[in-house]
C-alpha positions as CSV (number, residue, x, y, z in Angstrom):
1,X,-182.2,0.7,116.9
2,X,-179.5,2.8,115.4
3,X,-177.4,0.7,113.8
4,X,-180.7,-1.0,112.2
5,X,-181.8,2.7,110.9
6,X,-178.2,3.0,110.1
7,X,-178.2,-0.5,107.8
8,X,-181.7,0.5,106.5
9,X,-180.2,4.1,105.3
10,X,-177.3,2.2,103.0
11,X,-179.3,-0.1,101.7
12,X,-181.9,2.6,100.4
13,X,-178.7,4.3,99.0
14,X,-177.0,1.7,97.2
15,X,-180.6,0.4,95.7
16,X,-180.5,2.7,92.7
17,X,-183.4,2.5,90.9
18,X,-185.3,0.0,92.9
19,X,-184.5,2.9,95.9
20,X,-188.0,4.2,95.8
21,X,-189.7,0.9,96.1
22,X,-187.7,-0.4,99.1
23,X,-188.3,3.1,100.5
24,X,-192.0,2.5,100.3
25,X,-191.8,-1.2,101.3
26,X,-190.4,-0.2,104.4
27,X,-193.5,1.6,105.4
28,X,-195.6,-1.0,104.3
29,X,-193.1,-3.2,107.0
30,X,-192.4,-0.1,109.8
31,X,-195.1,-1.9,111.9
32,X,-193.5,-5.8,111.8
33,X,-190.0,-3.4,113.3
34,X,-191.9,-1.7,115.4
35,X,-190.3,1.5,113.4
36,X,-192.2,5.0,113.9
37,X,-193.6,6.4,111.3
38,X,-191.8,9.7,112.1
39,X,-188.3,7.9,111.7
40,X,-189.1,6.3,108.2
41,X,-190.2,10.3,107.1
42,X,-187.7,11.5,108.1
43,X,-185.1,9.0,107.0
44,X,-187.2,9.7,103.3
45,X,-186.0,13.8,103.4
46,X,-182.7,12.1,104.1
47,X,-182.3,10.1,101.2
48,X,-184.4,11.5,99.2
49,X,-184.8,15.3,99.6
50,X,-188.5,17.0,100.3
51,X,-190.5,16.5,97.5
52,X,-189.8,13.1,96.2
53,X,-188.7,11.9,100.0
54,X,-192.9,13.4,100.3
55,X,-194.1,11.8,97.4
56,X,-192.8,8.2,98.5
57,X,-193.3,8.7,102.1
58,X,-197.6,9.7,101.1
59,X,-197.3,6.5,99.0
60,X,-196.0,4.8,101.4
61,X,-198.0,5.2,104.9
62,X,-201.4,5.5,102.5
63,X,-201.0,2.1,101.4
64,X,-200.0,1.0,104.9
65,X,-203.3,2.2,106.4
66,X,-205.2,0.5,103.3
67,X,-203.7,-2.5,104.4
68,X,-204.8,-1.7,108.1
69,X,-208.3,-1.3,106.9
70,X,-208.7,-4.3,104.9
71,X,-206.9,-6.3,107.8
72,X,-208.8,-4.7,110.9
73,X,-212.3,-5.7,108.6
74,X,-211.4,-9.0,108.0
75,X,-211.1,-9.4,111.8
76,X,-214.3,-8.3,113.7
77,X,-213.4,-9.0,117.0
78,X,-209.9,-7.3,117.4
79,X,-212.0,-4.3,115.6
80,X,-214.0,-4.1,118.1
81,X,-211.9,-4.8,121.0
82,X,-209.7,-1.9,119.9
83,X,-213.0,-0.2,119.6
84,X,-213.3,-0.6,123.1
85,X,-209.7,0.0,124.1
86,X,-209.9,3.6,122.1
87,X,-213.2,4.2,123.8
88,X,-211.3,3.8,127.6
89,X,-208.4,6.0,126.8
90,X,-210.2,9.1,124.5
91,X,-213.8,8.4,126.3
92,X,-217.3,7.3,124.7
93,X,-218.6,10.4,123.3
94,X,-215.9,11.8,121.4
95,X,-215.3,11.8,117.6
96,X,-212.2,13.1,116.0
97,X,-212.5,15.4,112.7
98,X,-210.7,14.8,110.0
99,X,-208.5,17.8,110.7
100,X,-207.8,17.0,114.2
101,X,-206.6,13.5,113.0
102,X,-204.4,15.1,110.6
103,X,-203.0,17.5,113.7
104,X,-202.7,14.5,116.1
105,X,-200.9,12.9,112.6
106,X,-197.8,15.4,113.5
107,X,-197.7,14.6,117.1
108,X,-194.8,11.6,117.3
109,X,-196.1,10.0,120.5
110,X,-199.5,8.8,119.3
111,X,-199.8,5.5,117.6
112,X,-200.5,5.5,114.2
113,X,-202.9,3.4,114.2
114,X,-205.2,4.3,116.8
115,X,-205.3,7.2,114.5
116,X,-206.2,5.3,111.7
117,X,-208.9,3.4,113.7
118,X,-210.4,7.0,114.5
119,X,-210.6,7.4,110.7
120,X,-212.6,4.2,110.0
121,X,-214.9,5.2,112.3
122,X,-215.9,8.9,110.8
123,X,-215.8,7.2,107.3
124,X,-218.7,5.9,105.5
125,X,-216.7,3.2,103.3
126,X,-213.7,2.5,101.8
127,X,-213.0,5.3,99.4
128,X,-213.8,7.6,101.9
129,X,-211.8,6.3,104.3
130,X,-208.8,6.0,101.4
131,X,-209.3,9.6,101.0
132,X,-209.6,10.8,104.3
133,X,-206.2,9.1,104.9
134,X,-204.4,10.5,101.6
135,X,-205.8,13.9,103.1
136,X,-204.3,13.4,106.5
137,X,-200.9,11.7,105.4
138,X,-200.1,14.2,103.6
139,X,-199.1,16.9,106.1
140,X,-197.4,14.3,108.0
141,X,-195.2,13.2,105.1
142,X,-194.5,16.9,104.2
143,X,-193.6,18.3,107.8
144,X,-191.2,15.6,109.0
145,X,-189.3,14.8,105.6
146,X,-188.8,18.6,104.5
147,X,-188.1,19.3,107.8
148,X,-186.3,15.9,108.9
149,X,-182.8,17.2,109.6
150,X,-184.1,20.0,111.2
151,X,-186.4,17.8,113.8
152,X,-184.0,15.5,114.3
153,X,-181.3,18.2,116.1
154,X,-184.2,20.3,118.2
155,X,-183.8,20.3,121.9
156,X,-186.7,18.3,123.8
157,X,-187.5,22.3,124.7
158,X,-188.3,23.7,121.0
159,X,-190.0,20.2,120.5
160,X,-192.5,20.8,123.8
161,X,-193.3,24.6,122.5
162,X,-194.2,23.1,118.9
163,X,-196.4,20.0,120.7
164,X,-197.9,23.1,122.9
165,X,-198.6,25.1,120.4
166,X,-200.6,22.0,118.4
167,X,-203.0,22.1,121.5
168,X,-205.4,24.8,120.6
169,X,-206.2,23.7,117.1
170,X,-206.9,20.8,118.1
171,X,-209.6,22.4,120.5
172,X,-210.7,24.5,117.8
173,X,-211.1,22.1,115.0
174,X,-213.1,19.6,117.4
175,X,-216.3,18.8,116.2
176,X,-218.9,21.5,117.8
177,X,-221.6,18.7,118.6
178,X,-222.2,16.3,121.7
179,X,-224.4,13.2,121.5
180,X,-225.4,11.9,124.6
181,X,-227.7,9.1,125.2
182,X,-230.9,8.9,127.0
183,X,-230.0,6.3,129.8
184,X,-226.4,8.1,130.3
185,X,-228.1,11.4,130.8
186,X,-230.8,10.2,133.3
187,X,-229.2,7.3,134.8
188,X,-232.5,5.4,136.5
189,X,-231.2,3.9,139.7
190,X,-232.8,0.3,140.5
């Protein structure tokens, strides 16, 4: 895994002007390498410095989760099976805000997609899902490429106080309401 970010690194380097668009390529291929996105951000404040390493790396995982919407709608049945799979691990009744999605965004461990999934269900349709995921890209981009070299030499301890201290915004940008349905709130018994 090394060596392959290692190779990935000089080929960015030595692409000159095409540097960008390979950059951004990459994102759109992170998922075939199994890649995190955190890497490829990180590898972008590298190369690149903070604000264009941001600039490409937005570009980047944005059109990566417009390709995962049009190819989780073109495919009903893995929509909904992954439906199902987010509703055993997060529960039935809960819906993520916007916000929180961008919070969870910064949080390395949690797949990007299931993320992304969380977004197309809050969103009406395709622009607002588009926009929802420019608007919660964008502080994932920012943190981990202006921040990459710093990141990438904190102890597991620094990195378990900044996950810890994520935890009550996410509490406090939930969304305040609970919808629960008639026959799960008086279960009849047969």
């Amino acid at each position: 895994m090394e060596q392959f970010g290692y190779y990935i690194m000089m080929f960015i380097e030595t692409g000159g002007l095409f540097a960008p668009i390979l950059f951004i390529s990459f994102h759109l291929l992170r998922p075939l390498f199994f890649l995190p996105v955190v890497f490829i951000c990180i590898s972008g404040g590298v190369l690149f410095g903070a604000v264009a390493g941001t600039l490409y790396s937005v570009i980047g995982i944005t059109l990566s989760s417009i390709i995962f919407y049009g190819l989780i709608r073109w495919m009903p049945k893995t929509l909904g099976k992954l439906v199902l799979l987010k509703q055993k691990l997060m529960g039935t009744g809960s819906e993520l805000t916007t916000s929180q999605i961008a919070l969870l965004r910064l949080v390395p461990f949690i797949h990007f997609h299931l993320l992304s999934l969380c977004l197309i269900e809050v969103s009406e349709n395709f622009r607002d899902y588009t926009r929802s995921s420019l608007l919660t890209n964008i502080p994932l981009a920012f943190v981990y490429t202006s921040v990459g070299k710093w990141l990438s030499n904190l102890s597991p301890f620094y990195i378990l106080v900044f996950l810890l201290t994520l935890l009550p915004f996410i509490y406090l940008l939930r969304r305040k309401e609970i919808f629960i349905k008639w026959d799960d709130f008086f279960q009849v018994s047969t």
